[in-house]
GUKERO-649835 format. One record per residue (C-alpha): residue number from 0; x, y, z. Coordinates in Angstrom, 2 decimals. Layout:
BEGIN
NUM  X  Y  Z;
...
//
This chain:
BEGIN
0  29.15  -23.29  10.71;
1  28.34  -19.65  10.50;
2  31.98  -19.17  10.05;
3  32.02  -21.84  7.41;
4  29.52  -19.61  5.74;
5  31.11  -16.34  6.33;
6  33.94  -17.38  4.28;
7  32.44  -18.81  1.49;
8  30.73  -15.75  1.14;
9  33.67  -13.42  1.43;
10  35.24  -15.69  -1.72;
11  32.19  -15.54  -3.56;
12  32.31  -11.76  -3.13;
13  35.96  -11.42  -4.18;
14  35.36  -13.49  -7.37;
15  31.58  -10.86  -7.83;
16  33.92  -8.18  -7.85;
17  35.49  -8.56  -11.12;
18  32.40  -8.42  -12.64;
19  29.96  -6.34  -10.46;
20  30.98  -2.46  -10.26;
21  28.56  -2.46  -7.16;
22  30.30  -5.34  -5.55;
23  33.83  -4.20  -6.47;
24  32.79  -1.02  -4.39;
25  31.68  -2.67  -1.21;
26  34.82  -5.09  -1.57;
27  37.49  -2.30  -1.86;
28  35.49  0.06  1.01;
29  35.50  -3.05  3.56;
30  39.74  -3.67  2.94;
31  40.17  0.41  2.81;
32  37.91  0.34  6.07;
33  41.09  -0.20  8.71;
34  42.86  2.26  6.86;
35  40.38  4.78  7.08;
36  39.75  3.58  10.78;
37  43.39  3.81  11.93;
38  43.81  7.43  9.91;
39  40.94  8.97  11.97;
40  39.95  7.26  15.20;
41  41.26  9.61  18.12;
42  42.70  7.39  20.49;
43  41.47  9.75  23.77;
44  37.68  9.79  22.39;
45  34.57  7.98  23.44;
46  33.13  6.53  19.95;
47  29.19  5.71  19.91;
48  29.27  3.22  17.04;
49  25.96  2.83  14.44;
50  25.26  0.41  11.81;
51  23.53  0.30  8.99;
52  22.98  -2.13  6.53;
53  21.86  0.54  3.71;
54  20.47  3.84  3.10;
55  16.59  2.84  4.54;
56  18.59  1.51  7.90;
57  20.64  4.41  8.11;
58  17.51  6.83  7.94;
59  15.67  4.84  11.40;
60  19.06  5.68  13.05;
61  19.76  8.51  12.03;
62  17.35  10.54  14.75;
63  19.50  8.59  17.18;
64  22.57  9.80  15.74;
65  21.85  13.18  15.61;
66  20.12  12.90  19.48;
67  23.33  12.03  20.93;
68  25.59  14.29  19.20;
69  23.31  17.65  19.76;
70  22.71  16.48  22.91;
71  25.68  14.30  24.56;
72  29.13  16.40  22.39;
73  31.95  14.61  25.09;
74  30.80  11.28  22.22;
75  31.77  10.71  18.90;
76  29.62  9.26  16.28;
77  31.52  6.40  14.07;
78  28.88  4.98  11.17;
79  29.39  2.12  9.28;
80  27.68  0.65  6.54;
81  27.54  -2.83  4.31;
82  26.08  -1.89  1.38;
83  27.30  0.98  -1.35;
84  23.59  2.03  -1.84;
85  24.20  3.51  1.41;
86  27.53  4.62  2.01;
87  27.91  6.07  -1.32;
88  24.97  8.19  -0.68;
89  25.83  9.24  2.79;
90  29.87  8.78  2.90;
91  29.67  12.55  3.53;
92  27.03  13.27  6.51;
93  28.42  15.53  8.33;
94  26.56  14.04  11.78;
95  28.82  11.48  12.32;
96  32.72  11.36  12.65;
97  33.84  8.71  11.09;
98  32.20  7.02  8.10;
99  33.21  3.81  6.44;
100  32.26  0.21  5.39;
101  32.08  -2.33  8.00;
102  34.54  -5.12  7.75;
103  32.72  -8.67  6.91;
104  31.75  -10.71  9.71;
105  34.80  -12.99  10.60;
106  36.25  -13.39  13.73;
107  39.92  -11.38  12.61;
108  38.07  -8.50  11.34;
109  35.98  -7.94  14.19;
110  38.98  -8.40  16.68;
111  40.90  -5.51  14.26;
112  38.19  -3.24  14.19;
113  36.78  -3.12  17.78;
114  40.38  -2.88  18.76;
115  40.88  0.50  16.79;
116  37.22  1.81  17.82;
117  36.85  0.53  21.52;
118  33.51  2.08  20.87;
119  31.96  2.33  24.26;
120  28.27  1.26  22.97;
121  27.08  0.52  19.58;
122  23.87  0.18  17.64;
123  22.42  -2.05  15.33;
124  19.59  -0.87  13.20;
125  16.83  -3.14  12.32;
126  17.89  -6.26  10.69;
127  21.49  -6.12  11.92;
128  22.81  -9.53  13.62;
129  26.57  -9.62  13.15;
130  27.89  -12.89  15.38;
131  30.99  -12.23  15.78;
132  31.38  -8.57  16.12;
133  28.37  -9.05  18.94;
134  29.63  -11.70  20.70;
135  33.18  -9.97  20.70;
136  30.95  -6.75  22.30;
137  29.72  -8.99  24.92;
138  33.31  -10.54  25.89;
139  34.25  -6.60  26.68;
140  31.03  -5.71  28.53;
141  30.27  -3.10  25.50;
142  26.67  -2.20  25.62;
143  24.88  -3.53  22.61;
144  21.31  -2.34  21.42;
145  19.38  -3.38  18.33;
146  16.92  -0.78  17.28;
147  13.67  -0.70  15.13;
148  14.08  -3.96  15.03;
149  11.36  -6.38  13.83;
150  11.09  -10.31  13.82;
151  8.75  -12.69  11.76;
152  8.05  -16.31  12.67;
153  9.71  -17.72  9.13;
154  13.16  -16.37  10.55;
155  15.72  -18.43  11.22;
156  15.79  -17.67  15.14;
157  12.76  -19.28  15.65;
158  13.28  -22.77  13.61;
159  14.36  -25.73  15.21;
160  17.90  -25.73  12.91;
161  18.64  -21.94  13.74;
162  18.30  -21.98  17.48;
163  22.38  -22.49  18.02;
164  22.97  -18.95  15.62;
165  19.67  -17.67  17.47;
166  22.65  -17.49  20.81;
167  23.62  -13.88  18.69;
168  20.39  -12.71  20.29;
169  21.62  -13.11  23.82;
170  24.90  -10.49  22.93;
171  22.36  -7.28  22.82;
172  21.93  -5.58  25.85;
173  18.44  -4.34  25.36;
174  16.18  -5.00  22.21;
175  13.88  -1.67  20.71;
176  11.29  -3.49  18.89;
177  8.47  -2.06  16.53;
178  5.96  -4.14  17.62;
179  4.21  -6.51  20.44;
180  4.62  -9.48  17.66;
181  8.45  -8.75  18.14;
182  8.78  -9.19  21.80;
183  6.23  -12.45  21.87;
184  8.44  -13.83  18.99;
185  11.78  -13.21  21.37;
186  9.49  -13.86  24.63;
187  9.48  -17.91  22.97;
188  12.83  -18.39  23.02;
189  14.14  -17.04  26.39;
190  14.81  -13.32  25.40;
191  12.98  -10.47  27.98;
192  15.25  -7.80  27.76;
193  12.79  -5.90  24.84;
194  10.98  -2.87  24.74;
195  8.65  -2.24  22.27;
196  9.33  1.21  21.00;
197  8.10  1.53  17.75;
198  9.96  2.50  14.29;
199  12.25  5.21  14.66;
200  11.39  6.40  10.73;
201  8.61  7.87  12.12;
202  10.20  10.64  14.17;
203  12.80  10.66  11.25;
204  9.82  11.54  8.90;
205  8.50  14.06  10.48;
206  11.74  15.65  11.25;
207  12.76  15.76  7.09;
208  8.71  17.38  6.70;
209  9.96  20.53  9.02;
210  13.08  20.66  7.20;
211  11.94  20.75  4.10;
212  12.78  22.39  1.05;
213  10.77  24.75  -0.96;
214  11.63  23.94  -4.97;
215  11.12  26.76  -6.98;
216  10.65  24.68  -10.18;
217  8.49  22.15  -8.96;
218  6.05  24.92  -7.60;
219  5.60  26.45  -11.29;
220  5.32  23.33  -12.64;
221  2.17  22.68  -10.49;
222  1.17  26.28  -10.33;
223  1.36  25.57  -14.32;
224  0.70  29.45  -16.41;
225  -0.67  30.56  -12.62;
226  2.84  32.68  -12.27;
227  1.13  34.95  -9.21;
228  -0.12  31.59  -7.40;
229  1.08  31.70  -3.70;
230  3.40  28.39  -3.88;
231  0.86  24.77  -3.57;
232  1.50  22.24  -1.13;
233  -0.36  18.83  -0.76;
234  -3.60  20.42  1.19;
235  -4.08  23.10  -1.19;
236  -4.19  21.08  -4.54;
237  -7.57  20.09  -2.98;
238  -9.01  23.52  -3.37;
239  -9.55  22.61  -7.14;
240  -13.08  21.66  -8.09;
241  -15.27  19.00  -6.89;
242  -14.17  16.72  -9.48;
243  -10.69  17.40  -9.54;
244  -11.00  19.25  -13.20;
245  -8.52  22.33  -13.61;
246  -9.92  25.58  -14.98;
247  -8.46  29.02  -15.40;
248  -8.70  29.67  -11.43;
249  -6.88  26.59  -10.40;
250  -4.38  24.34  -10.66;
251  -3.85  20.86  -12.42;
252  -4.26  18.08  -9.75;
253  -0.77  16.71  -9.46;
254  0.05  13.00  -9.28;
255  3.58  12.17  -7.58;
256  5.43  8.87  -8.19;
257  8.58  8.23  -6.07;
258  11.27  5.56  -5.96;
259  9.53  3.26  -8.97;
260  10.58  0.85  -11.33;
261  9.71  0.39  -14.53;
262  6.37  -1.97  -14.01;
263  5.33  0.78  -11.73;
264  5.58  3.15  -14.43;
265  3.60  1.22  -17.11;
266  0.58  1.15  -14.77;
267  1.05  4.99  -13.98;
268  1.28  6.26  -17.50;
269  -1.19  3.88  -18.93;
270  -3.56  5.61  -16.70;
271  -2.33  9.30  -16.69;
272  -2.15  9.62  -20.83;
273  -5.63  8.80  -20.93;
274  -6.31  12.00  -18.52;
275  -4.35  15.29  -19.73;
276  -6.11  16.81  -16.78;
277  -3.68  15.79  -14.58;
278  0.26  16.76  -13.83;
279  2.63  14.14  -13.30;
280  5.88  13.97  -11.37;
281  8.04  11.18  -11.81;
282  11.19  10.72  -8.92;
283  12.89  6.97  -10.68;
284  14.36  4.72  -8.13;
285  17.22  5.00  -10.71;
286  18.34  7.92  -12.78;
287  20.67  6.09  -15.32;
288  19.99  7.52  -19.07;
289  18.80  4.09  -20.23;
290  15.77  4.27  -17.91;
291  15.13  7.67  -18.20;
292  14.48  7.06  -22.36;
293  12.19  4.54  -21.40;
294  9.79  6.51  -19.09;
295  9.91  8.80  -21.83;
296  9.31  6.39  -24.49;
297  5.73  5.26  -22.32;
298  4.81  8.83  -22.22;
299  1.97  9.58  -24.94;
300  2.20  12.05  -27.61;
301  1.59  15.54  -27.11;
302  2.55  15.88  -23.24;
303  5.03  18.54  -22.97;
304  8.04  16.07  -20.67;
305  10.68  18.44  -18.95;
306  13.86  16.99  -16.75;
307  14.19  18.86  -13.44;
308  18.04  19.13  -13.80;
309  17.52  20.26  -17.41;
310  14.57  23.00  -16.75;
311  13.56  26.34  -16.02;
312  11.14  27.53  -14.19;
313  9.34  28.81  -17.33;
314  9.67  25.40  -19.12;
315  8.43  23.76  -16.28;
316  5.05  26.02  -16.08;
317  3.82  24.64  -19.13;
318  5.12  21.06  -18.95;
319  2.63  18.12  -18.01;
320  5.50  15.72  -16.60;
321  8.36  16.37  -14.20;
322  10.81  13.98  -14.19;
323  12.86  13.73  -11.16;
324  16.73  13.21  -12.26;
325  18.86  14.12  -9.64;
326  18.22  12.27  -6.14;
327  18.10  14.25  -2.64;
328  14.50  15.81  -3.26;
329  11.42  13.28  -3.55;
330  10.94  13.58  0.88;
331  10.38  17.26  -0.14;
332  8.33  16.82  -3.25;
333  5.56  15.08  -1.99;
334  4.18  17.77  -0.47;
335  3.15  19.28  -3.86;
336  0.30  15.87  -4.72;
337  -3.08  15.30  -4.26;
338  -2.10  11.66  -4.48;
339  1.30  9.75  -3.81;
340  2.66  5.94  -5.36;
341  5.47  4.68  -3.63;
342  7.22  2.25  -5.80;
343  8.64  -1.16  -5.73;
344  6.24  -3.47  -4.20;
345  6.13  -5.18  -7.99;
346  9.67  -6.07  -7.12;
347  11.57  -6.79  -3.86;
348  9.31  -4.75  -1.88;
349  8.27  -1.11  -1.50;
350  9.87  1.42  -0.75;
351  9.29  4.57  2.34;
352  5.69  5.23  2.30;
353  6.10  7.31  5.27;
354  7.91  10.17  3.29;
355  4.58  10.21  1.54;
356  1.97  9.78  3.99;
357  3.41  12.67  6.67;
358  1.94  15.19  4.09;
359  -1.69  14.14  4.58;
360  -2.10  12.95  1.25;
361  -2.93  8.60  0.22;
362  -0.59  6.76  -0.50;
363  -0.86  3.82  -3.03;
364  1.48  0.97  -3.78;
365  1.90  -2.70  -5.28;
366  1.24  -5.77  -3.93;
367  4.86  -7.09  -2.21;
368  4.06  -4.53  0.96;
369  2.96  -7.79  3.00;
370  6.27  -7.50  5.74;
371  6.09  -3.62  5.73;
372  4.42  -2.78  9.15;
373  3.93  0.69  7.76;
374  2.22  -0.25  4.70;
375  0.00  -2.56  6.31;
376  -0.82  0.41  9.43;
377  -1.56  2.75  6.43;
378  -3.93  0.05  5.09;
379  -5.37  -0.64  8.40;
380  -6.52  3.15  8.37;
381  -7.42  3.47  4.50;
382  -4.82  6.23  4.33;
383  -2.90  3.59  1.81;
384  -4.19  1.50  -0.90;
385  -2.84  -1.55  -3.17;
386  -3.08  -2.16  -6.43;
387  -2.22  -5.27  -8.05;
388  -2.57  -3.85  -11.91;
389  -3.90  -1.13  -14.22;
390  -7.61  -1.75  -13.69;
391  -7.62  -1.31  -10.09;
392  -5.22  1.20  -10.43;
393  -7.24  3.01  -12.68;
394  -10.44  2.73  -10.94;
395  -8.72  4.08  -7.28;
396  -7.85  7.32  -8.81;
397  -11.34  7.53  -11.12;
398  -13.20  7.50  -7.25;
399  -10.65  10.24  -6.18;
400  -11.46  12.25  -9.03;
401  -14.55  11.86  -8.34;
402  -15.42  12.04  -4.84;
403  -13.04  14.86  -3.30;
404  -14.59  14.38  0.01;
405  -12.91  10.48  0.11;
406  -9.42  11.74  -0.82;
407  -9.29  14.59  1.79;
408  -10.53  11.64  4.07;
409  -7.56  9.25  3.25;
410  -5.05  12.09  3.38;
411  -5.92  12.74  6.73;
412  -5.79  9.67  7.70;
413  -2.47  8.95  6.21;
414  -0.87  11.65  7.89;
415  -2.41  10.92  11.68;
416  -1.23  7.82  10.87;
417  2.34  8.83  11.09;
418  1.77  11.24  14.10;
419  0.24  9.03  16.07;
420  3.25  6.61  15.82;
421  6.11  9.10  16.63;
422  8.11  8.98  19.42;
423  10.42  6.19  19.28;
424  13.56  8.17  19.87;
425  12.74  9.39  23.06;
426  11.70  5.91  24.20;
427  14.89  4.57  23.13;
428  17.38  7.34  24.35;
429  15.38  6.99  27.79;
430  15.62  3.21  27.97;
431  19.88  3.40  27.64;
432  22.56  4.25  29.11;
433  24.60  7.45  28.14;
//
C-alpha cells in the first residue's frame, strides 16, 4: 500500500510541476540527484549520511553535522534534502560534502542511491520516516538513528490502521527523542531502543548567538541620531526609562518581528502606528516585491520606512521601520529588541522562537503554537506569550511599556529557558557509534 501511495504521489508531482516553479525545482533536483551522486561520491570514503526534510530540520542537525566533521575528519558528510525551501537555501554549506535532493521513496530509488553512497550510518532528523530507504538500511546492517524526533498520539503509528507502516519504526537503530511523551508513545507499541535527548535546536541556538554578527545599519537604526552610542543589544534597550519613553539620553525601544506573514503584520502595525515611540524591525517570511508594497502600504503616514538592502547607515538613524529584505540575518537581529514576535502561528504554525528567546528578551506569537514543544516550554515559564488578535496584542505590550520590571522578568526567563535545555548533541554523539 505505501508503495501504492508512493507512486501516485510521484505522478501527481510530475503533473504539479508544470505548473508549480517550487515543485518543478524539487522534481528536476530529485532526477539530477544520481547524477550529482555518481559525479562526486569517492568510492574509497566513509559517507555519514543526514536528512532533512527542510531548512528548520536541517538546522536540529546541523550541530551533529558539524560535531562529526570537526571532530571525526576520516568521515564524509553527504546531506540530502526533500524540499527546495531547504536545499535552495543551503545547496552551498560548506560542512557537508555532498549536497543534493533525496530521491522519492520507492523501492528502485533507494536501491540506486544507497548503492552509490554505501553510507556507513545515516540520520534522520525529526519527522523523517522513509520505508523503503530504512528498511533497505536495515537489510545491510547500516546503523540508522532518528534524531529530535517527536511523536503525538493522532499519528498514524499509533492507530489501529497504521500499525503495519508503524514496522518503519523497527529499521532505526536507536531513537533521540525530545521528550518523555515520545518514548511512552513508542514504549506502547513495542519500541525501547529510545533515549530521550532533547531538541538539538537548542545547542544549535546558542551556537548561531556566539557567532553572531554585528550589523552596522541595524545598530544606527536603533541607536537612532545617538551616532556616539556604544552599539545596543537586547539587555541594554532596557536601560531606557521606566516606561519605556525615549528622550534625548536614550534610545527608542525597538520592536522586532521575524519570519511573519501578512495577518501577523496587520496586528503589529495596527498597534505600533498608534505609538511613534517605538522602532520597528520587520524580517518577512518572504521578501518578494508584492509583499514588501503591502507591509508598506499598512504602515501609517509620517513614519520614515527604510529597506536594509536599500539603506545607509545615515538613512537608517532617522528611520522608524527597518524592513528586513535580504534573508541570512534575523538569528542575529534579535539581539537589538526589547520585545520579539515570531510569526506564523496564524497560519501553518510558527516559526523558531528559540532564535528569539536565547537573547533574554519575550517572545510573543499566534495561536497555531499548540505542537511546538518550544513554544509551549516558553509559555510554561512566561518567557512567551500568545495572542489571538489586536486587543490582546495590544494590551501585552501596553503592560511592557508599562511595567519594565515584568519585561526584564520574561526576558530572563526566556533565555534560561533555552540554557537550561541545551545539550542534546553531546547526548546523542555519546549514545552512537562512530
Amino acid at each position: 500500500m505505501y508503495n501504492l501511495i508512493i507512486y501516485i504521489y510521484l505522478l501527481g508531482v510530475a503533473v504539479a510541476s508544470l505548473f508549480s516553479k517550487k515543485v518543478r525545482k524539487m522534481w528536476c533536483g530529485e532526477r539530477r540527484a544520481f547524477d550529482v551522486l555518481r559525479s562526486k561520491v569517492e568510492p574509497e570514503a566513509r559517507y555519514v549520511w543526514f536528512h532533512a526534510a527542510s531548512l528548520g530540520e536541517f538546522e536540529q542537525g546541523r550541530p551533529l553535522m558539524e560535531r562529526i566533521r570537526r571532530e571525526h575528519p576520516e568521515y564524509k558528510i553527504l546531506l540530502t534534502f526533500f524540499s527546495p525551501s531547504g536545499y535552495e537555501v543551503r545547496k552551498g554549506y560548506s560542512g557537508a560534502d555532498i549536497i543534493c535532493y533525496l530521491p522519492l521513496d520507492t523501492p528502485l530509488n533507494a536501491i540506486r542511491f544507497l548503492r552509490l553512497v554505501r553510507p556507513v550510518m545515516a540520520f534522520f532528523i525529526k519527522y523523517e520516516f522513509w520505508y523503503n530507504y530504512l528498511h533497505i538500511l536495515k537489510h545491510r546492517q547500516v546503523p540508522a538513528y532518528s534524531v529530535s524526533s517527536i511523536f503525538r498520539p493522532d499519528q498514524v503509528f499509533f492507530k489501529w490502521y497504521g500499525r503495519q507502516y508503524a514496522a518503519v519504526l523497527r529499521c532505526f537503530t536507536r531513537f533521540f527523542v525530545q521528550n518523555e511523551e515520545s518514548r511512552r508513545l513508542l514504549s506502547s507499541i513495542g519500541i525501547d531502543n529510545v533515549v530521550v535527548s532533547g531538541d538539538t535546536r537548542f545547542d544549535r541556538v546558542l551556537q548561531i548567538k556566539e557567532a553572531s554578527k554585528q550589523l552596522p545599519i541595524v545598530e544606527r537604526f536603533v541607536q537612532g541620531g545617538l551616532s556616539d552610542t556604544p552599539p545596543v543589544a537586547a539587555s541594554s534597550q532596557l536601560s531606557a526609562p521606566e516606561n519605556l519613553t525615549p528622550t534625548t539620553h536614550h534610545p527608542s525601544p525597538v520592536f522586532v518581528a521575524g519570519s511573519s506573514w501578512l495577518p501577523d503584520e496587520e496586528i503589529i502595525l495596527k498597534y505600533f502606528n498608534l505609538h511613534p515611540e517605538w522602532k520597528l524591525i520587520i524580517a518577512p517570511h518572504v521578501i518578494g516585491e508584492e509583499h514588501l508594497r503591502q507591509i508598506v502600504a499598512l504602515i501609517g503616514e509620517g513614519r520614515k520606512v527604510v529597506r536594509y538592502t536599500r539603506t545607509t547607515e545615515e538613512e537608517a538613524a532617522t528611520a522608524d521601520v527597518l524592513i528586513i529584505d535580504c534573508f541570512g540575518l534575523l538569528s542575529s537581529i534579535y539581539r537589538y529588541g526589547c520585545v520579539a514576535y515570531v510569526g506564523g502561528g496564524f497560519g501553518v504554525g510558527i516559526h523558531n522562537v528559540l532564535e528569539a528567546a536565547v537573547w533574554d528578551i519575550p517572545v510573543v506569537f499566534g495561536p497555531n503554537n499548540k505542537h511546538f514543544q518550544e513554544a509551549q516550554g516558553l509559555l510554561a515559564v512566561k518567557g512567551g506569550f500568545e495572542i489571538i488578535g489586536d486587543e490582546d496584542f495590544a494590551a501585552l505590550i501596553d503592560r511592557f511599556c508599562a511595567d519594565r520590571e515584568a519585561l526584564r522578568r520574561a526576558g530572563e526567563e526566556a533565555g534560561r529557558f533555552v540554557k537550561s535545555r541545551s545539550g542534546a548533541s553531546d547526548i546523542i554523539l555519546s549514545g552512537i557509534s562512530l
